[in-house]
C-alpha positions in Angstrom: 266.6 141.1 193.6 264.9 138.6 195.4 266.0 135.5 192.9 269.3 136.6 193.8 268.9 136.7 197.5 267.9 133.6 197.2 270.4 132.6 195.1 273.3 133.4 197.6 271.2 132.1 200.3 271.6 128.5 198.7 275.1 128.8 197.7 275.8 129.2 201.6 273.4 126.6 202.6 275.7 124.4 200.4 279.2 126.0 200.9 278.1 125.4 205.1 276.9 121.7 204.2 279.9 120.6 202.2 282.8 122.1 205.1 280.3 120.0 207.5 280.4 117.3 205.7 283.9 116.4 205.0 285.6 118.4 207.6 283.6 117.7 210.4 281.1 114.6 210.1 283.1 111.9 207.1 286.5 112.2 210.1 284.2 111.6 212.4 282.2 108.5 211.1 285.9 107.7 210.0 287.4 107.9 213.7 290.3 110.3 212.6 291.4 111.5 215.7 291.7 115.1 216.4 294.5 116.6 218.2 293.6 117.0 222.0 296.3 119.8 222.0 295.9 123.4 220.7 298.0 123.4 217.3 299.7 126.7 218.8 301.5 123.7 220.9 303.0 122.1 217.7 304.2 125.3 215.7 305.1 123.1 213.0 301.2 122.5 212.6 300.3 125.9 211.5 302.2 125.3 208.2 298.6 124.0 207.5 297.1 127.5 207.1 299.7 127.8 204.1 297.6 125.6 202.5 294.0 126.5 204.3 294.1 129.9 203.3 294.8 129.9 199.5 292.9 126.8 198.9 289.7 128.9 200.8 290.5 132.0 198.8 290.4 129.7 195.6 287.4 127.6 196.9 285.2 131.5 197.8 286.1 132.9 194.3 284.7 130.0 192.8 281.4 129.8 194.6 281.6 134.0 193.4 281.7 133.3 189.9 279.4 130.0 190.4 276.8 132.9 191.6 277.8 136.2 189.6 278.8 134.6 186.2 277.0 131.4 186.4 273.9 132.5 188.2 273.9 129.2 189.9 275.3 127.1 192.5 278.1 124.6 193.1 275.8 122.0 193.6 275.1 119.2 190.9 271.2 119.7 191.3 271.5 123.1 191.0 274.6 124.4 189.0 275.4 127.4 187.1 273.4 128.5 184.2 276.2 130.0 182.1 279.2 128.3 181.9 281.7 129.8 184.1 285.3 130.5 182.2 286.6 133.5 184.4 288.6 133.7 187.7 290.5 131.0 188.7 288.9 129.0 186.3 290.8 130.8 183.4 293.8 128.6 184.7 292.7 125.7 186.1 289.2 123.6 185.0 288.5 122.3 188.7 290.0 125.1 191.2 287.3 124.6 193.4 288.0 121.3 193.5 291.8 122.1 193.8 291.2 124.6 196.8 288.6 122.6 198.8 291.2 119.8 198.5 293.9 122.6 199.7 291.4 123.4 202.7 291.2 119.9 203.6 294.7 119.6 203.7 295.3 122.2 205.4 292.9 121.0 208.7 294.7 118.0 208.2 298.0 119.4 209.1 296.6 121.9 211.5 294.7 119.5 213.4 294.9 115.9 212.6 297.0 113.8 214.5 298.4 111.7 211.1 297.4 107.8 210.5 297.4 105.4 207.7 292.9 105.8 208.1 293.8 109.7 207.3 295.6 109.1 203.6 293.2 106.3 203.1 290.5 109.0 203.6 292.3 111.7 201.2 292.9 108.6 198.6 289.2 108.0 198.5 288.2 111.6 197.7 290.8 112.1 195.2 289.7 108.9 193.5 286.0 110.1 194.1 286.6 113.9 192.8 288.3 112.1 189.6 285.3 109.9 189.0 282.7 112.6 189.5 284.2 114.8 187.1 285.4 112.5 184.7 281.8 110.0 184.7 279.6 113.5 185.7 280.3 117.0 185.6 282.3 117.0 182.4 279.7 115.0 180.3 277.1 117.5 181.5 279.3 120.2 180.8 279.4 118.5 177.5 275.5 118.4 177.1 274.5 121.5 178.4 277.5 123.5 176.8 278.9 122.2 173.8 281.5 124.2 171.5 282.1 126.2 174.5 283.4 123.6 177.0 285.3 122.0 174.0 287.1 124.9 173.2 287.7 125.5 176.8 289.0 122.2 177.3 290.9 122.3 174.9 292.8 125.5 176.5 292.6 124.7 180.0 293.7 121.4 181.7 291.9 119.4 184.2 294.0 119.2 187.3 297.1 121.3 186.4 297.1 124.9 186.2 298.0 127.1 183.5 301.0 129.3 184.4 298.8 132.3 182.4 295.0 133.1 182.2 293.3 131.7 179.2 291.5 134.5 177.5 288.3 133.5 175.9 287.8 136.4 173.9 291.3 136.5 172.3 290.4 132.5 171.4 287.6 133.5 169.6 289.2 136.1 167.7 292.0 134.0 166.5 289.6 131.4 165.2 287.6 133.9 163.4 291.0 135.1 161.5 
């Protein structure tokens, strides 16, 4: 009980640090203006929580699983111990990827007064996520995993989610026939 405690203790320690950093601190260091006004001022601003909301339902489910199913933590130096192959990852490969990017922007319509420093911030961390997870995470995957993340990779797509949950189980059993 305690491990776990722990456990989830960490996963918020690193859930809090990652919304501080690039919500809060990288715009800052970046000098991305915030908007002085309220968005309530600008109602065409709170199209943003069309976006915030899923992608932070997405981005929680995923830290769930990282913790339930993978008994680890979304971060490199301490990730899951299981592969994790259920909840939104049955459609996508990277939705927590997907729906921190959907939270970000999302604050960036809600509160961000546009600029040409603003999409050359979301450039870099697309380019960045990319090369993490190509150059990183899925050669560790790899490593760690083997068959498993093959076969899963070779049912679920990177960036582009499926329009139905891969079922793991059901794979299995076909290859076996």
């Amino acid at each position: 009980m305690g491990q776990r405690i722990f456990l989830a203790l960490r996963s918020a320690l690193y859930i809090s640090g990652f919304m501080l950093l690039w919500l809060w601190l990288m715009p800052q260091w970046l000098n991305i203006r915030s908007s002085t006004e309220f968005p309530s001022q600008h109602p065409a601003r709170w199209f943003g929580l069309l976006l915030l909301v899923p992608g932070a339902i997405i981005a929680i489910s995923c830290f769930v699983n990282f913790f339930v199913v993978g008994k680890g933590t979304p971060a490199p130096f301490d990730a899951p111990r299981h592969l994790v192959i259920s909840g939104p990852y049955r459609y996508v490969r990277n939705p927590m990827y997907l729906g921190a990017g959907l939270v970000l922007l999302g604050c960036g319509v809600l509160f961000a007064e546009f600029s040409g420093v603003l999409v050359g911030y979301a450039l870099a961390i697309i380019v960045l996520v990319n090369l993490f997870v190509f150059f990183y995470e899925e050669p560790t995957l790899r490593d760690k995993f083997g068959a498993e993340y093959l076969e899963y990779c070779k049912n679920v797509r990177r960036w582009i989610p499926r329009t139905r949950a891969w079922e793991h189980s059901q794979q299995q059993a076909v290859a076996t026939r």
